[in-house]
DRENTIKE-273784 format. One record per atom (N, C-alpha, C): atom name; x, y, z. Coordinates in steps of 0.2 Angstrom, whole numbers, plus 5000, padded with zeros to 4 digits. Last residue first. Example, Ala and Ser with C-alpha at 12.3 -4.5 7.8 and 13.67 -1.06 7.14 Angstrom:
{numar N,{5064,4989,5035}}
{numar CA,{5068,4995,5036}}
{numar C,{5064,5000,5039}}
{numar N,{5066,4972,5039}}
{numar CA,{5062,4978,5039}}
{numar C,{5066,4984,5039}}
END
This chain:
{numar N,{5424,5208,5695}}
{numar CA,{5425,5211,5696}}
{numar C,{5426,5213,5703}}
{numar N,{5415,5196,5697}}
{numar CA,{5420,5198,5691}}
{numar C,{5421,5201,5692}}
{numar N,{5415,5180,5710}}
{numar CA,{5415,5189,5709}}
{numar C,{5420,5192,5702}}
{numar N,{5407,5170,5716}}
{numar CA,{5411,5170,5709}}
{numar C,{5410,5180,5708}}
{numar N,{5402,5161,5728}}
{numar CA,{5407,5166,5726}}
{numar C,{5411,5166,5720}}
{numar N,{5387,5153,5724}}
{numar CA,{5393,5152,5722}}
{numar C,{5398,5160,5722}}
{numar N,{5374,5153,5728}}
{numar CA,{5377,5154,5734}}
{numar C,{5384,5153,5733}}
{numar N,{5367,5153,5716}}
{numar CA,{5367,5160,5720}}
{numar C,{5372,5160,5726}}
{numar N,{5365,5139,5713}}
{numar CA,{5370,5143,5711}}
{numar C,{5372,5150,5711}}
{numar N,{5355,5138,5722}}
{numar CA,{5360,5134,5723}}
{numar C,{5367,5138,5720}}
{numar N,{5343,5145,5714}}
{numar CA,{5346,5146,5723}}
{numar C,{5353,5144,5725}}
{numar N,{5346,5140,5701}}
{numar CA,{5345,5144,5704}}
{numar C,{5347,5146,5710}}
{numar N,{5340,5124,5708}}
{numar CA,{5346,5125,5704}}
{numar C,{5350,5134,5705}}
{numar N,{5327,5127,5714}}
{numar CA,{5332,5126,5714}}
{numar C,{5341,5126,5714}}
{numar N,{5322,5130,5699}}
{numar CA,{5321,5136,5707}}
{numar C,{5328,5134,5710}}
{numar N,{5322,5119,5691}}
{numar CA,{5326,5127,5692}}
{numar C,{5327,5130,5695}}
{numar N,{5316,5108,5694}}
{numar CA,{5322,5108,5696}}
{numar C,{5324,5118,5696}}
{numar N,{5303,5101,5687}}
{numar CA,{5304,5107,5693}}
{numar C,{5311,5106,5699}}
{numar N,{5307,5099,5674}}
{numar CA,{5309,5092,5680}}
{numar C,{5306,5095,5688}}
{numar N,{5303,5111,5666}}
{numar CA,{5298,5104,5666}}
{numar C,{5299,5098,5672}}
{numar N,{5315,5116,5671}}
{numar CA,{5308,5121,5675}}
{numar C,{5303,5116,5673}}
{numar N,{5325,5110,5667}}
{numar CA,{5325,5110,5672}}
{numar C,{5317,5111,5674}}
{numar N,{5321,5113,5653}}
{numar CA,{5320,5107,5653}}
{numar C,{5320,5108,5662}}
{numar N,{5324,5127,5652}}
{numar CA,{5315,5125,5651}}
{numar C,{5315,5117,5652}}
{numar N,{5337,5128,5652}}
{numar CA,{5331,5131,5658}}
{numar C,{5325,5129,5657}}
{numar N,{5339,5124,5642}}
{numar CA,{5342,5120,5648}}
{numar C,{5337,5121,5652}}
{numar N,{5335,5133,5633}}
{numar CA,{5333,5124,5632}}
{numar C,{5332,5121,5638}}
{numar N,{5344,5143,5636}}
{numar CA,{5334,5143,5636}}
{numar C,{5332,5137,5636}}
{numar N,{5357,5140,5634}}
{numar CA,{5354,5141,5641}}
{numar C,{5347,5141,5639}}
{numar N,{5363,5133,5622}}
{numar CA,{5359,5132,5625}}
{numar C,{5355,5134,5634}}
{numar N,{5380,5141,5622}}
{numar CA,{5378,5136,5627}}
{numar C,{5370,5131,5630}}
{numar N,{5372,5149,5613}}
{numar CA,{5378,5145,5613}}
{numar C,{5376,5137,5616}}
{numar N,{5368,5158,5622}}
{numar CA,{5364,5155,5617}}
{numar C,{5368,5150,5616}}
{numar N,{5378,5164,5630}}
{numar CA,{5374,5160,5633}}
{numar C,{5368,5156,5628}}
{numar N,{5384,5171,5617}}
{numar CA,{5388,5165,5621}}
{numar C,{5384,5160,5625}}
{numar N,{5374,5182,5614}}
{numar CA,{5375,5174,5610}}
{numar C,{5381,5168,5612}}
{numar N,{5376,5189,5626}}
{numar CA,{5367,5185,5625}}
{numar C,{5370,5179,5621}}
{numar N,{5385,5195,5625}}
{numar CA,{5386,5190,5631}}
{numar C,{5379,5186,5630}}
{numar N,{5384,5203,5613}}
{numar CA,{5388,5198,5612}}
{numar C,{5388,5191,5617}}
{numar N,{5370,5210,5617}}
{numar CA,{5371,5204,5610}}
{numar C,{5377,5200,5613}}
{numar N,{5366,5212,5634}}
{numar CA,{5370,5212,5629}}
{numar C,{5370,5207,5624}}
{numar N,{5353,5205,5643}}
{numar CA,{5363,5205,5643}}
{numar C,{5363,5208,5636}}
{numar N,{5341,5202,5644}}
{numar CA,{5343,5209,5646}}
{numar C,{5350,5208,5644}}
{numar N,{5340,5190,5640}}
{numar CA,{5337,5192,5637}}
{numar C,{5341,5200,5639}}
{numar N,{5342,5183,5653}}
{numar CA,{5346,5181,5649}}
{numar C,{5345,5185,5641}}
{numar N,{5330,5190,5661}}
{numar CA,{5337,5191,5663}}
{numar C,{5342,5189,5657}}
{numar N,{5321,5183,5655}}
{numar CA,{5321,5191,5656}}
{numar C,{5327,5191,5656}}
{numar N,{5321,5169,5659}}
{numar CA,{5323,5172,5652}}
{numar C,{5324,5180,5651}}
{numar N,{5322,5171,5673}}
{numar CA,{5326,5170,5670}}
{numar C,{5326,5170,5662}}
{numar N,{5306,5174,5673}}
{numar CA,{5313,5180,5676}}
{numar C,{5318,5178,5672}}
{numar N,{5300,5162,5669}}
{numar CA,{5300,5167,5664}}
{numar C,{5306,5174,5668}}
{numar N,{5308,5155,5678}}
{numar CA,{5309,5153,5669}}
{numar C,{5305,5160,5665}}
{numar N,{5301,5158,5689}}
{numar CA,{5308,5157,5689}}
{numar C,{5309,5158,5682}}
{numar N,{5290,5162,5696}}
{numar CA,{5290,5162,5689}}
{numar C,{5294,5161,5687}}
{numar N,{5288,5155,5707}}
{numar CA,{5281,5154,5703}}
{numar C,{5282,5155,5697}}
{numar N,{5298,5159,5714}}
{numar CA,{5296,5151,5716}}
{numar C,{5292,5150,5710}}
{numar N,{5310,5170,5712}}
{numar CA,{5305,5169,5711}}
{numar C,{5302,5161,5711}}
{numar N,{5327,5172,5714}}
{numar CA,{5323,5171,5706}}
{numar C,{5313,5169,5707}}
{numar N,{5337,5178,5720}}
{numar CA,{5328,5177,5723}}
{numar C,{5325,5178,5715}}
{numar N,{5350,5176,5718}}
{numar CA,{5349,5173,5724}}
{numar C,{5342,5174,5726}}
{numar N,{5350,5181,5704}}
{numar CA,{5350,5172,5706}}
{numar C,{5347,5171,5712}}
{numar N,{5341,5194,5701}}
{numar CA,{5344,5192,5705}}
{numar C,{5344,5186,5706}}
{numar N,{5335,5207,5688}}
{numar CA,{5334,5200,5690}}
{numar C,{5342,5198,5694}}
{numar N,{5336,5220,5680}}
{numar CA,{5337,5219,5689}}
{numar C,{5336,5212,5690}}
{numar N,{5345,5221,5665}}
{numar CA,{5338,5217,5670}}
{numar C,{5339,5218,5677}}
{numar N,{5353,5224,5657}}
{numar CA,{5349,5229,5660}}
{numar C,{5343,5230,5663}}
{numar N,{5370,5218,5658}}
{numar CA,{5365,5215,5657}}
{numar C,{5360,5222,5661}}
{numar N,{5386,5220,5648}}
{numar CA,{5381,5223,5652}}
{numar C,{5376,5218,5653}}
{numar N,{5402,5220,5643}}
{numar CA,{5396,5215,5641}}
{numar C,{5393,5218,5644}}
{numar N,{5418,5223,5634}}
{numar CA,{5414,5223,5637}}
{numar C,{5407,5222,5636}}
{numar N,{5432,5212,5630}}
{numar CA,{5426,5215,5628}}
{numar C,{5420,5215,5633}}
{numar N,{5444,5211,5636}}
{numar CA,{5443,5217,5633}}
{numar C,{5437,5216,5628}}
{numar N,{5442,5199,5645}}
{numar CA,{5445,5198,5638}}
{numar C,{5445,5205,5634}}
{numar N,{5428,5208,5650}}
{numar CA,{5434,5202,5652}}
{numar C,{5437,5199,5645}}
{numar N,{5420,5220,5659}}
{numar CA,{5427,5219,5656}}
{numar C,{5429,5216,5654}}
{numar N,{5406,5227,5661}}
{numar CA,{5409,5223,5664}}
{numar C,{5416,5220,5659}}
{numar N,{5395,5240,5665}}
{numar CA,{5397,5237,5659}}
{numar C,{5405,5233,5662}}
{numar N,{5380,5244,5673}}
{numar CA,{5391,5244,5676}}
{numar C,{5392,5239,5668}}
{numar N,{5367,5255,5675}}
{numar CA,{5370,5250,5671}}
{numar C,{5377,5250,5670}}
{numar N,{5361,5262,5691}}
{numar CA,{5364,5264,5683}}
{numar C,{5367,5255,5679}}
{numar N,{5358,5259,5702}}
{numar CA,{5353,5261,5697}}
{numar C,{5356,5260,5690}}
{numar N,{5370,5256,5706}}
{numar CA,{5369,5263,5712}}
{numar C,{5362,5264,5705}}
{numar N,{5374,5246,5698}}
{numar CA,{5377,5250,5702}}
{numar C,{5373,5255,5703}}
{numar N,{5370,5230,5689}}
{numar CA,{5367,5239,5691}}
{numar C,{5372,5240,5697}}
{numar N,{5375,5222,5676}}
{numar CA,{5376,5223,5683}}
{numar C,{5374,5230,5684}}
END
């Protein structure tokens, strides 16, 4: 999460996570969605990267982006109020 430029390391379960991507859900790009979004899953922190690895996110996201679903998907989950902080 940036704050004011700077990198906000984020709190839950008392283990701190960061990510040091400017990439933004709610404008993941029409042309290059899958490559932003792996940038962005790529910029978090080991520990919060190997939960999302876990959960196959790169698989998920390149299956979406063959259905041309992710842009989508993406915008769609941009418009979720989920505040961690």
């Amino acid at each position: 999460m940036r704050l004011n430029g700077a990198v906000k390391a984020v709190t839950i379960v008392s283990i701190p996570f960061f990510n040091v991507n400017s990439f933004q859900l709610n404008n993941p790009g029409a042309t290059d969605t899958l490559e932003a979004l792996m940038a962005y899953i790529n910029g978090f922190s080991p520990n919060a990267r190997e939960i999302l690895l876990r959960f196959k996110m790169e698989e998920t996201c390149k299956k979406l982006q063959e259905k041309g679903m992710l842009y989508e998907v993406c915008h769609r989950f941009s418009t979720f109020d989920c505040k961690l902080v």
